[in-house]
N, C-alpha and C positions, 0 to 999 in steps of 0.2 A: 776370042772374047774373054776377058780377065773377069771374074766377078766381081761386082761393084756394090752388091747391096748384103748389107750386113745381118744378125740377127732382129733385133727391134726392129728394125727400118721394113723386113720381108714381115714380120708379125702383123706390123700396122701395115702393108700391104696387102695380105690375105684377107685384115679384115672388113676391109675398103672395100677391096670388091666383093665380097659377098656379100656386104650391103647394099653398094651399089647393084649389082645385079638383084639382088630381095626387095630393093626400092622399085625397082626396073617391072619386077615381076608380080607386085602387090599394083603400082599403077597401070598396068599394063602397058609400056614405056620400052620402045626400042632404046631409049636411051642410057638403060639399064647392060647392055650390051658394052658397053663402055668400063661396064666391070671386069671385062676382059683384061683388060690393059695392064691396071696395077698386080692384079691375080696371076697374068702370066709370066711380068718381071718380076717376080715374086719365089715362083717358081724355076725361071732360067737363075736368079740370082744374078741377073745383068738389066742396067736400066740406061736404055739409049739417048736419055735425058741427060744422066749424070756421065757421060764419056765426053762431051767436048768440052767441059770445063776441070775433067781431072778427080770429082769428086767422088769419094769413096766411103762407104759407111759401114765397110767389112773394114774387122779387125787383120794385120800384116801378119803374118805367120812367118815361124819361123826356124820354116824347111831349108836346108841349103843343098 
């Protein structure tokens, strides 16, 4: 798995799901569980979204 998700892109990820999930948990709403999702691509730095179309939103480095 190549990381696919950059810095802004995980910021606004992190803070998705902790609202989502604080939404979740203020309604009392399994649907809040859902905050999983963005929080944990977030954290791998890999979005299973973004791999069959190639799209990347982490900057290229340049290690050789």
């Amino acid at each position: 798995m190549t990381p696919n998700v950059g810095g802004i892109d995980k910021k606004i990820r992190i803070a998705a799901g902790i609202i989502i999930m604080a939404a979740g948990a203020y309604f009392q709403s399994w649907w809040g569980a859902i905050g999983i999702v963005p929080l944990g691509t977030a954290l791998i730095n890999w979005c299973p979204g973004y791999f069959p179309f190639g799209i990347s939103t982490r900057k290229a480095s340049n290690t050789k």
